[in-house]
MOPAC internal coordinates of N, CA, C and O (Angstrom, degrees):
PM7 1SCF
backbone

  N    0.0000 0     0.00 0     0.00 0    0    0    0
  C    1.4279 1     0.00 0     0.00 0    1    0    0
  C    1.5209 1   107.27 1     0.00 0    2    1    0
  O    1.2310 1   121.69 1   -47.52 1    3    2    1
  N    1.3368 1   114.37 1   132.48 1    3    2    1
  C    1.6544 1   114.06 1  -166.48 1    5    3    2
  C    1.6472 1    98.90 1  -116.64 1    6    5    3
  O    1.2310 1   121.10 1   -52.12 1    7    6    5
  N    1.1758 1   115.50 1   127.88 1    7    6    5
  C    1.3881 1   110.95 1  -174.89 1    9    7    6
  C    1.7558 1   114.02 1  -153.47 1   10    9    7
  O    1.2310 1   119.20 1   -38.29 1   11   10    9
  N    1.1782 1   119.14 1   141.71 1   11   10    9
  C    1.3025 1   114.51 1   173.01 1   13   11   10
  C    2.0013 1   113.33 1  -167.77 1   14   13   11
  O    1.2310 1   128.58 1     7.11 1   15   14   13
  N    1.4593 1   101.08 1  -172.89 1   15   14   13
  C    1.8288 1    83.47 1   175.41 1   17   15   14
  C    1.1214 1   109.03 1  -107.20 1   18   17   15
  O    1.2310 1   136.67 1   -14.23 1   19   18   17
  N    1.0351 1    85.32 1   165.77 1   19   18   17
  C    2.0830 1    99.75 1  -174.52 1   21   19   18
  C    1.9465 1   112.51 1   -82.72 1   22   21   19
  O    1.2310 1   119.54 1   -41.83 1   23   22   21
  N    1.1200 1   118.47 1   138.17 1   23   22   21
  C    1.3844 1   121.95 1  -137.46 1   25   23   22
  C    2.1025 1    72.72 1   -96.38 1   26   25   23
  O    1.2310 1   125.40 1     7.34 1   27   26   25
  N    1.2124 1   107.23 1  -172.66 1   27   26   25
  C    1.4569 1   127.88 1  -168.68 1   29   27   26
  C    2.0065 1    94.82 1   -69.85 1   30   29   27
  O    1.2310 1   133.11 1   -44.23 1   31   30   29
  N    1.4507 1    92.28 1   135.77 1   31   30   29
  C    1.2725 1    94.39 1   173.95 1   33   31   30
  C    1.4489 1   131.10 1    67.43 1   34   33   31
  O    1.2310 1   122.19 1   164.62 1   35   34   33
  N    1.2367 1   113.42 1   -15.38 1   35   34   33
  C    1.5967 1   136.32 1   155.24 1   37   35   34
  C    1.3131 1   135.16 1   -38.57 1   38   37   35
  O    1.2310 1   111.26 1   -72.41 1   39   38   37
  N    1.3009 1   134.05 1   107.59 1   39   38   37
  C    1.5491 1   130.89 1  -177.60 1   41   39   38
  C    1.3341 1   108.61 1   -68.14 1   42   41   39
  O    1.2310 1   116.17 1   -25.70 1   43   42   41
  N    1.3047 1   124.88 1   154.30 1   43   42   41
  C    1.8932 1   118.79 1   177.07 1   45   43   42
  C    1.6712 1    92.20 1   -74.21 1   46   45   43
  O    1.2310 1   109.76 1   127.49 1   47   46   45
  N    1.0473 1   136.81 1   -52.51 1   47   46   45
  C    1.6000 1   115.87 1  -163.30 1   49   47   46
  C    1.6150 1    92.24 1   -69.95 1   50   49   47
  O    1.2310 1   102.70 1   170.17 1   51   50   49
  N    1.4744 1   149.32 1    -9.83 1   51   50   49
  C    1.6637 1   122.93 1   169.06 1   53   51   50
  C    1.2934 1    90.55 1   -75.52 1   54   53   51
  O    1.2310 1   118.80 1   132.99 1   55   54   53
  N    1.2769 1   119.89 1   -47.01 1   55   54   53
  C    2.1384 1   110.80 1  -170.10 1   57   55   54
  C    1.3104 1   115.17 1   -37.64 1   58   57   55
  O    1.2310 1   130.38 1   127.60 1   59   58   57
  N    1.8258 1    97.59 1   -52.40 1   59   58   57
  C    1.7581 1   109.37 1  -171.06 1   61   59   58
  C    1.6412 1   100.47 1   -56.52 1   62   61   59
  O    1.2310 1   108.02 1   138.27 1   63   62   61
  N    1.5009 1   139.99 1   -41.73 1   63   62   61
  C    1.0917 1   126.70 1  -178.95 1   65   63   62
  C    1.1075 1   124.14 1  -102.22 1   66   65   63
  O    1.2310 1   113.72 1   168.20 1   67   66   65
  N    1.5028 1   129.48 1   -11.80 1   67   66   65
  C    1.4862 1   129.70 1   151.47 1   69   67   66
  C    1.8707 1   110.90 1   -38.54 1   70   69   67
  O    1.2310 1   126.44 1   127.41 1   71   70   69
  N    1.6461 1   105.23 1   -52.59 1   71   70   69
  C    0.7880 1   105.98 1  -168.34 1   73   71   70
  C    1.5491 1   131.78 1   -91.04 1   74   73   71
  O    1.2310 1   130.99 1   178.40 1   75   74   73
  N    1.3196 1    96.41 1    -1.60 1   75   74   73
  C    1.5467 1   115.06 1   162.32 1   77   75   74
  C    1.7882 1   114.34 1   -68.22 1   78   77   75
  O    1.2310 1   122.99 1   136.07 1   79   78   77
  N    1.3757 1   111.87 1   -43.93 1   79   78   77
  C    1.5565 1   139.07 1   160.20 1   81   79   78
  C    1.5434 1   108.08 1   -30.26 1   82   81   79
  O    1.2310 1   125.41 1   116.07 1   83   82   81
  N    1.7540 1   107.22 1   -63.93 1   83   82   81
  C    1.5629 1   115.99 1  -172.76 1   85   83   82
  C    1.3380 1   111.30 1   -67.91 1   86   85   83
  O    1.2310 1   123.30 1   115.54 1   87   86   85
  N    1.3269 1   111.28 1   -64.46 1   87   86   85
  C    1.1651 1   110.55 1  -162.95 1   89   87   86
  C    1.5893 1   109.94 1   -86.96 1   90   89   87
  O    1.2310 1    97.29 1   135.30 1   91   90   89
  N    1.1188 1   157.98 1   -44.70 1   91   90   89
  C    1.1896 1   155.86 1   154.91 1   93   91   90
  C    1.7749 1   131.69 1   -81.45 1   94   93   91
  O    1.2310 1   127.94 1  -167.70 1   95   94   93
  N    1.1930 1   102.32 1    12.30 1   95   94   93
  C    1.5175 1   127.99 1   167.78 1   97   95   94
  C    1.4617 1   105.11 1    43.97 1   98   97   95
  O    1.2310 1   117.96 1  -148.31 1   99   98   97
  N    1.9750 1   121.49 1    31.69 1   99   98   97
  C    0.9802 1   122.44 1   144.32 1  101   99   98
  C    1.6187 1   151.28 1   -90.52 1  102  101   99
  O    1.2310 1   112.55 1   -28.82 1  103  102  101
  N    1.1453 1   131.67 1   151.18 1  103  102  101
  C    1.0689 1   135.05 1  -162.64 1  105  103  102
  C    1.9167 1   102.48 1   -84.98 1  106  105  103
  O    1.2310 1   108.82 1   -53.64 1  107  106  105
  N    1.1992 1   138.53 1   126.36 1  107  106  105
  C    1.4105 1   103.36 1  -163.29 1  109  107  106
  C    2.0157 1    94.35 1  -153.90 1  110  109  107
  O    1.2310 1   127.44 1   -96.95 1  111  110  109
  N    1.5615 1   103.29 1    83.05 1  111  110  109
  C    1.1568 1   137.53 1   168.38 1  113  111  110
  C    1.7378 1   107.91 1     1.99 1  114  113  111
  O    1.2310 1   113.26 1   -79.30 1  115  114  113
  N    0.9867 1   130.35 1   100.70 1  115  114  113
  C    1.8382 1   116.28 1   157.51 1  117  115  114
  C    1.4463 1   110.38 1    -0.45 1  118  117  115
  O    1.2310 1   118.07 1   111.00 1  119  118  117
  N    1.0928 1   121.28 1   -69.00 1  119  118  117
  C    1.2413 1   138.93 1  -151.41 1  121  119  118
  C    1.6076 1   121.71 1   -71.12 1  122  121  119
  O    1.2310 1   131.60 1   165.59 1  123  122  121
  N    1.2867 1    95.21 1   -14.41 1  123  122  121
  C    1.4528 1    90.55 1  -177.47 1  125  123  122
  C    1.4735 1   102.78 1  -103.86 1  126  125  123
  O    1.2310 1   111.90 1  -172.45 1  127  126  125
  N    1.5260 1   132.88 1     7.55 1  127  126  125
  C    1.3067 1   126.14 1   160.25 1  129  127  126
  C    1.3914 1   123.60 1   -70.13 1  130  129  127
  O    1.2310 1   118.82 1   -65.18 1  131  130  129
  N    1.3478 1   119.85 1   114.82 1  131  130  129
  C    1.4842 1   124.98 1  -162.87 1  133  131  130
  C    1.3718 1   117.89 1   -89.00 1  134  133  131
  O    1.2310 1   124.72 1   151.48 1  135  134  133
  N    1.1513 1   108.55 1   -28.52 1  135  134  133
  C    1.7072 1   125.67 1  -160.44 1  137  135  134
  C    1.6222 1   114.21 1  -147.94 1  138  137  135
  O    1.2310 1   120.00 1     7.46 1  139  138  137
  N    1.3552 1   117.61 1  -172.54 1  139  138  137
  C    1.6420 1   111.02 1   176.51 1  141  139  138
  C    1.7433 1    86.28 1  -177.15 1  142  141  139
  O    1.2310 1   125.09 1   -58.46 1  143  142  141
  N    1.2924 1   107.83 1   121.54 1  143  142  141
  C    1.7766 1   107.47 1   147.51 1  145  143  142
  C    1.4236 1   124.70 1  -121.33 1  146  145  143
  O    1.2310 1   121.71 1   -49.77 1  147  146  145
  N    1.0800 1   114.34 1   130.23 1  147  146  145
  C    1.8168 1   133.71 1   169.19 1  149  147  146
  C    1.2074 1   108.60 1   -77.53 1  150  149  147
  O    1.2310 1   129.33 1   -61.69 1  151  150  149
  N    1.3008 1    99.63 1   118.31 1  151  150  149
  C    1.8934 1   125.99 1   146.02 1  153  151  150
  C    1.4848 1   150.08 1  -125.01 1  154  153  151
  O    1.2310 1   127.39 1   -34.84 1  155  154  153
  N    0.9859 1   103.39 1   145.16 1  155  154  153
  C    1.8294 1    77.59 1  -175.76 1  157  155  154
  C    1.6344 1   110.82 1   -62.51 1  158  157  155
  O    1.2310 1   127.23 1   -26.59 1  159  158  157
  N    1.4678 1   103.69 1   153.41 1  159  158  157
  C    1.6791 1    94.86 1   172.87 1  161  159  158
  C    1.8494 1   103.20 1  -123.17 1  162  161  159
  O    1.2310 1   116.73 1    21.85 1  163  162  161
  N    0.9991 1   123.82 1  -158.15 1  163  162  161
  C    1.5524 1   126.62 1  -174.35 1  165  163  162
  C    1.3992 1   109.25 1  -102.02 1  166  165  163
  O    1.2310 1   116.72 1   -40.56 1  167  166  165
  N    1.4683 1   123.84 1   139.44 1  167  166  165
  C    1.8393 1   137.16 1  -164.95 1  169  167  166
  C    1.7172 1   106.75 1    62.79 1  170  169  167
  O    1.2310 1   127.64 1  -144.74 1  171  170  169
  N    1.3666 1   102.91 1    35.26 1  171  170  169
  C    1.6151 1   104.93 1   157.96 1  173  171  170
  C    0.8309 1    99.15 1    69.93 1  174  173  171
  O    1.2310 1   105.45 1  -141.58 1  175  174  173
  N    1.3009 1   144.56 1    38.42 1  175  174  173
  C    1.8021 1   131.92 1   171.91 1  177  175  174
  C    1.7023 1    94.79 1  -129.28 1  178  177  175
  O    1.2310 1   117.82 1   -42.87 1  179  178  177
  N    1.4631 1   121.75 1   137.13 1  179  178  177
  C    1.4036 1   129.06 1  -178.88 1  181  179  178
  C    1.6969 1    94.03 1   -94.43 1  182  181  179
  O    1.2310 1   135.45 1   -29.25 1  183  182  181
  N    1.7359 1    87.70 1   150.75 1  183  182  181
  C    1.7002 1   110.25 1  -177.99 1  185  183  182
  C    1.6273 1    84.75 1  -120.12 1  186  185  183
  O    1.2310 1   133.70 1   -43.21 1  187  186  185
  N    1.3112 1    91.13 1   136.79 1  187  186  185
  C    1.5858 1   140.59 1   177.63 1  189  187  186
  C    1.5952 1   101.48 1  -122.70 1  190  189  187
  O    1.2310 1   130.44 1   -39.53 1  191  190  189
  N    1.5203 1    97.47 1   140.47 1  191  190  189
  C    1.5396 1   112.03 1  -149.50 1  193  191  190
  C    1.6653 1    86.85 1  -141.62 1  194  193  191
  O    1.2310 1   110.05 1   -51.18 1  195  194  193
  N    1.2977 1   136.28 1   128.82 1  195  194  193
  C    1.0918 1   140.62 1   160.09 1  197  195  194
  C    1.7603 1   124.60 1  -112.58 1  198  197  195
  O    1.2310 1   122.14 1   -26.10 1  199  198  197
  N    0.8872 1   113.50 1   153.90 1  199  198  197
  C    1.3639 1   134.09 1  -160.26 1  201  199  198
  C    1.4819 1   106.20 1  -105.15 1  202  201  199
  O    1.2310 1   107.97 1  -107.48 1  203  202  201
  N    1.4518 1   140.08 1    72.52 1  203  202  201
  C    1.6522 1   131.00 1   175.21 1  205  203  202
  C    1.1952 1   122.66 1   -98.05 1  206  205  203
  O    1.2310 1   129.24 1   -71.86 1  207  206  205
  N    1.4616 1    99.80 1   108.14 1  207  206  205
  C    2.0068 1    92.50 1   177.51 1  209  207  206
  C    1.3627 1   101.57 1   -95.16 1  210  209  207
  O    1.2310 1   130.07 1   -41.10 1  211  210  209
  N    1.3062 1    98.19 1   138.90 1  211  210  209
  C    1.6766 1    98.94 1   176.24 1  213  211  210
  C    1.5696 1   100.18 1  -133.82 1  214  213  211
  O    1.2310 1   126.54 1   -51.16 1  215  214  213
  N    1.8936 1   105.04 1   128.84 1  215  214  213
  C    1.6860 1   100.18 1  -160.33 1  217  215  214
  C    1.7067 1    95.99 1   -80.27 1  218  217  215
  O    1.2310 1   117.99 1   171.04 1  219  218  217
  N    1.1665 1   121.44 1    -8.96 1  219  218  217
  C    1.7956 1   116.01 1  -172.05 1  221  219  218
  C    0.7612 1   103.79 1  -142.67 1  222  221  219
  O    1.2310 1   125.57 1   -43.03 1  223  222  221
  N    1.8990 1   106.90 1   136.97 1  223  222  221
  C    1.9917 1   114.80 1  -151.80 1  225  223  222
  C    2.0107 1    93.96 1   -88.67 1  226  225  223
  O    1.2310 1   126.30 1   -78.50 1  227  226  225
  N    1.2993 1   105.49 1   101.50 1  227  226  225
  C    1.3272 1   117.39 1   134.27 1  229  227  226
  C    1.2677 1   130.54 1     7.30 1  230  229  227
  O    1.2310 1   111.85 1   -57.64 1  231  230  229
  N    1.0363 1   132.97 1   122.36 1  231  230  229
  C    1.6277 1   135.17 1   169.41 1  233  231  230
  C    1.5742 1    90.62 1   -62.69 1  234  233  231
  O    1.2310 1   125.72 1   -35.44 1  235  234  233
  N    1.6756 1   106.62 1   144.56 1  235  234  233
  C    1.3767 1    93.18 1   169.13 1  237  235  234
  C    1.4297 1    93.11 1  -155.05 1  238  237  235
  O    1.2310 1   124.89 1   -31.03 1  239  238  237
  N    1.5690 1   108.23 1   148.97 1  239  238  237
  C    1.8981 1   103.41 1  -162.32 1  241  239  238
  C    1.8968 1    79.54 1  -155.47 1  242  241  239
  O    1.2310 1   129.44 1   -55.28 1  243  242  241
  N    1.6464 1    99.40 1   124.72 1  243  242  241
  C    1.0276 1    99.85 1   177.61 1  245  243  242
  C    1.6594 1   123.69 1   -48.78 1  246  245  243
  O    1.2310 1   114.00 1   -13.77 1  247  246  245
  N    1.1284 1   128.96 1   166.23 1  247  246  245
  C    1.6354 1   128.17 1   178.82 1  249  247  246
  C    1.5713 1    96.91 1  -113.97 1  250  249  247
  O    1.2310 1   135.12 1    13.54 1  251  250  249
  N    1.4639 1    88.35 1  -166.46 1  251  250  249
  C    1.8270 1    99.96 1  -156.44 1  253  251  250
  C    1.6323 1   104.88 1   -82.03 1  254  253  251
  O    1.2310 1   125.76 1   168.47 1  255  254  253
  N    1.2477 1   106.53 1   -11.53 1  255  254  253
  C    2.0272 1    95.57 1   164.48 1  257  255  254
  C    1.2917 1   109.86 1  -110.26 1  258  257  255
  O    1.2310 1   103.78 1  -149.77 1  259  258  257
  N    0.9184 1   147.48 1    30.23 1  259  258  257
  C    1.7834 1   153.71 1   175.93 1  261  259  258
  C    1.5113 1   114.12 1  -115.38 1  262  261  259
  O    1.2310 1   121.42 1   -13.35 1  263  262  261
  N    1.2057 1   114.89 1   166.65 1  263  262  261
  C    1.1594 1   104.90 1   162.35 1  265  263  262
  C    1.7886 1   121.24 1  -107.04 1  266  265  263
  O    1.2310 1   133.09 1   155.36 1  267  266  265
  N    1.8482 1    92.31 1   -24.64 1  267  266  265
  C    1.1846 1    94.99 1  -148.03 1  269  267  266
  C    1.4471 1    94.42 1  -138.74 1  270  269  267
  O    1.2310 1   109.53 1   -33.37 1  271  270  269
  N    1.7197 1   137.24 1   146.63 1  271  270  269
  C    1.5215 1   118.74 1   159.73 1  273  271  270
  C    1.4240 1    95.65 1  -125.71 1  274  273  271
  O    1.2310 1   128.80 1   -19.44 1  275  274  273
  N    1.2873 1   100.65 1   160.56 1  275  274  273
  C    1.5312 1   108.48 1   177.84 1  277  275  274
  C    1.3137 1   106.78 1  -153.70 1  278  277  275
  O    1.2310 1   111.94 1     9.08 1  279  278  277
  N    1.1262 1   132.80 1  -170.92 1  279  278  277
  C    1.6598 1   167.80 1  -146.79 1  281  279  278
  C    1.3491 1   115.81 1  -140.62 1  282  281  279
  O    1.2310 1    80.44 1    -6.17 1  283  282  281
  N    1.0053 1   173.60 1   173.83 1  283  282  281
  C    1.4029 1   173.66 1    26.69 1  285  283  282
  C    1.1796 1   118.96 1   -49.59 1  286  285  283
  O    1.2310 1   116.36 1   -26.70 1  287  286  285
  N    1.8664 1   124.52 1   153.30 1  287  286  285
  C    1.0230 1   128.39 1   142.50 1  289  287  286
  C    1.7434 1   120.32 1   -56.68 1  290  289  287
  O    1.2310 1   115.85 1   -24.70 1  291  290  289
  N    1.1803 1   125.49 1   155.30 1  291  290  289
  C    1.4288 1   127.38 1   172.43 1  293  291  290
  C    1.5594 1    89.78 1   -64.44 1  294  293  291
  O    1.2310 1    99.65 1   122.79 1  295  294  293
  N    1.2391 1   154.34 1   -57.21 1  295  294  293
  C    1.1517 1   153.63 1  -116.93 1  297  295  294
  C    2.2081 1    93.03 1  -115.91 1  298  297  295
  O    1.2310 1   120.43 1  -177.26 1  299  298  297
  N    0.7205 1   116.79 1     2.74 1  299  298  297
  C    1.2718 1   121.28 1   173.79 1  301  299  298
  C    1.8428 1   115.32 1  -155.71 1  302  301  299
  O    1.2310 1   134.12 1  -127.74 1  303  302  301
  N    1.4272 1    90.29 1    52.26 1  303  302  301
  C    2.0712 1   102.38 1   176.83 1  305  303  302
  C    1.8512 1    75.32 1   -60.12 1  306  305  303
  O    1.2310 1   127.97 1     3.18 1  307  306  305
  N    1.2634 1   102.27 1  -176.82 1  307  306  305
  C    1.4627 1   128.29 1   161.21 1  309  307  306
  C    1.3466 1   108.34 1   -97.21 1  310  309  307
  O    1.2310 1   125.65 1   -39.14 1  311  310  309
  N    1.5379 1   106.75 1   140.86 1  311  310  309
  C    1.5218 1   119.90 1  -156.58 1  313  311  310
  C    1.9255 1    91.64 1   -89.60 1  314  313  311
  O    1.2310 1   126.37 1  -167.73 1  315  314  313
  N    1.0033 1   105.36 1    12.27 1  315  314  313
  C    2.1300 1   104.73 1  -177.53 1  317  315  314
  C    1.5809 1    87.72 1  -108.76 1  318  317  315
  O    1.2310 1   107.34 1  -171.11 1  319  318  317
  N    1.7898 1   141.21 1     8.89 1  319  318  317
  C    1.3014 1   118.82 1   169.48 1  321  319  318
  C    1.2405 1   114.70 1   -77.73 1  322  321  319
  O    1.2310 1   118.50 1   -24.47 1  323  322  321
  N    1.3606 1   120.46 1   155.53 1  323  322  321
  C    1.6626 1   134.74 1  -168.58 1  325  323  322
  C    1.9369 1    84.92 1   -66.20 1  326  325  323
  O    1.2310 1   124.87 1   -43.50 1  327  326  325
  N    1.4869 1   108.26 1   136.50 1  327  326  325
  C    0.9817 1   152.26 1   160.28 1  329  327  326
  C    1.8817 1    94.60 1   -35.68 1  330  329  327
  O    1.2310 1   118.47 1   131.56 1  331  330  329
  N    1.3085 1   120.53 1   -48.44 1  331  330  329
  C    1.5035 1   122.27 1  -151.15 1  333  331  330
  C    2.0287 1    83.42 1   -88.61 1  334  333  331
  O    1.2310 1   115.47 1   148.59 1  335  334  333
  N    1.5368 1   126.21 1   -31.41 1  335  334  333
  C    1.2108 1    91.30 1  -172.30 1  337  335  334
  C    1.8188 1    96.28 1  -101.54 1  338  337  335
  O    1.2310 1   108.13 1  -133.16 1  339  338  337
  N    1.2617 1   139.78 1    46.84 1  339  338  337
  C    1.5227 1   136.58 1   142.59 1  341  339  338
  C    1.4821 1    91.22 1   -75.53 1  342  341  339
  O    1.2310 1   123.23 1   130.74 1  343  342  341
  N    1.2700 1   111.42 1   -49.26 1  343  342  341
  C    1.8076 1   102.74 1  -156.85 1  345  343  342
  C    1.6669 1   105.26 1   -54.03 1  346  345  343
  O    1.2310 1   126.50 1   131.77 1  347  346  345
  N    1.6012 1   105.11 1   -48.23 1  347  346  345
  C    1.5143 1   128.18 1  -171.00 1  349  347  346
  C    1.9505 1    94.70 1   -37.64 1  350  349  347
  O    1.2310 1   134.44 1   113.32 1  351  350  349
  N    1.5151 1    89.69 1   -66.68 1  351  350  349
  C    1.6693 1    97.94 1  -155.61 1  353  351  350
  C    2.1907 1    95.97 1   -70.81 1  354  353  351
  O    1.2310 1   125.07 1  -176.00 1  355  354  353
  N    1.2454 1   107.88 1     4.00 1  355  354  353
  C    1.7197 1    88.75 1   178.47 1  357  355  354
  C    2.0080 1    95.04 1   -92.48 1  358  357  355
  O    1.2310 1   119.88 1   165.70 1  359  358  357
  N    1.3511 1   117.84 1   -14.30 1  359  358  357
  C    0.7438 1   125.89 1   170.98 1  361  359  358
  C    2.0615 1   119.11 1   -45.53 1  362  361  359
  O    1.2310 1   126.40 1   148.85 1  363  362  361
  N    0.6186 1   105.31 1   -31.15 1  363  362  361
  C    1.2681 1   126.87 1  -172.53 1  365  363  362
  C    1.4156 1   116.19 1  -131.10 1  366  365  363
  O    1.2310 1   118.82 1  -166.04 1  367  366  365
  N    1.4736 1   119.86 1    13.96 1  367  366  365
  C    1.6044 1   119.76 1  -170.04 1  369  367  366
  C    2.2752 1    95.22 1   -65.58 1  370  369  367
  O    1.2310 1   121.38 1   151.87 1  371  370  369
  N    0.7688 1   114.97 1   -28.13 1  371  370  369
  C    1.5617 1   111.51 1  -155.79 1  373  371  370
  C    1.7627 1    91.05 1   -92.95 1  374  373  371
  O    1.2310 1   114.64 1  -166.23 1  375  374  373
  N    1.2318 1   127.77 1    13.77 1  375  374  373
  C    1.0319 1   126.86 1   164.39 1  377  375  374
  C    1.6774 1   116.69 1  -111.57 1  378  377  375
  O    1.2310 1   119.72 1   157.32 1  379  378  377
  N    1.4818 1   118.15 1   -22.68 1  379  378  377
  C    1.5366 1   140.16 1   172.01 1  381  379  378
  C    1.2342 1   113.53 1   -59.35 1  382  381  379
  O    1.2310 1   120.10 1   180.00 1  383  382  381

């Protein structure tokens, strides 16, 4: 799950792919964003949640704040992910 905030003046779909760029050093098309959910997040700033299907797995090489990128099935995330993104991805389970 690639996530971060959107810098001054920033649209959430440039964040969603700026930040696909940083942290997983992918390139990640307009087009393949399917969905979007709004929430409030903590210090008054709202989290925006995007939805990317991508039909062919991506080169993916961690970026300079990660350690690590990977691939998974939905059905085998790693059981050490933060609790807050199971909720994220049931969010969108009927689209998976």
């Amino acid at each position: 799950m690639i996530g971060g905030r959107a810098r001054k003046g920033e649209k959430p779909l440039e964040t969603a792919q700026r930040e696909g760029r940083e942290e997983a050093t992918v390139e990640l098309d307009p087009s393949v964003f399917q969905a979007a959910h709004r929430e409030a997040g903590t210090n008054d700033h709202e989290v925006i949640i995007f939805l990317a299907i991508v039909y062919e797995r991506l080169k993916l090489r961690a970026g300079d704040d990660i350690l690590d990128a990977q691939w998974f099935p939905i059905e085998e995330l790693p059981p050490n992910m933060y609790q807050s993104h199971f909720k994220r991805f049931a969010l969108f389970e009927d689209r998976l």
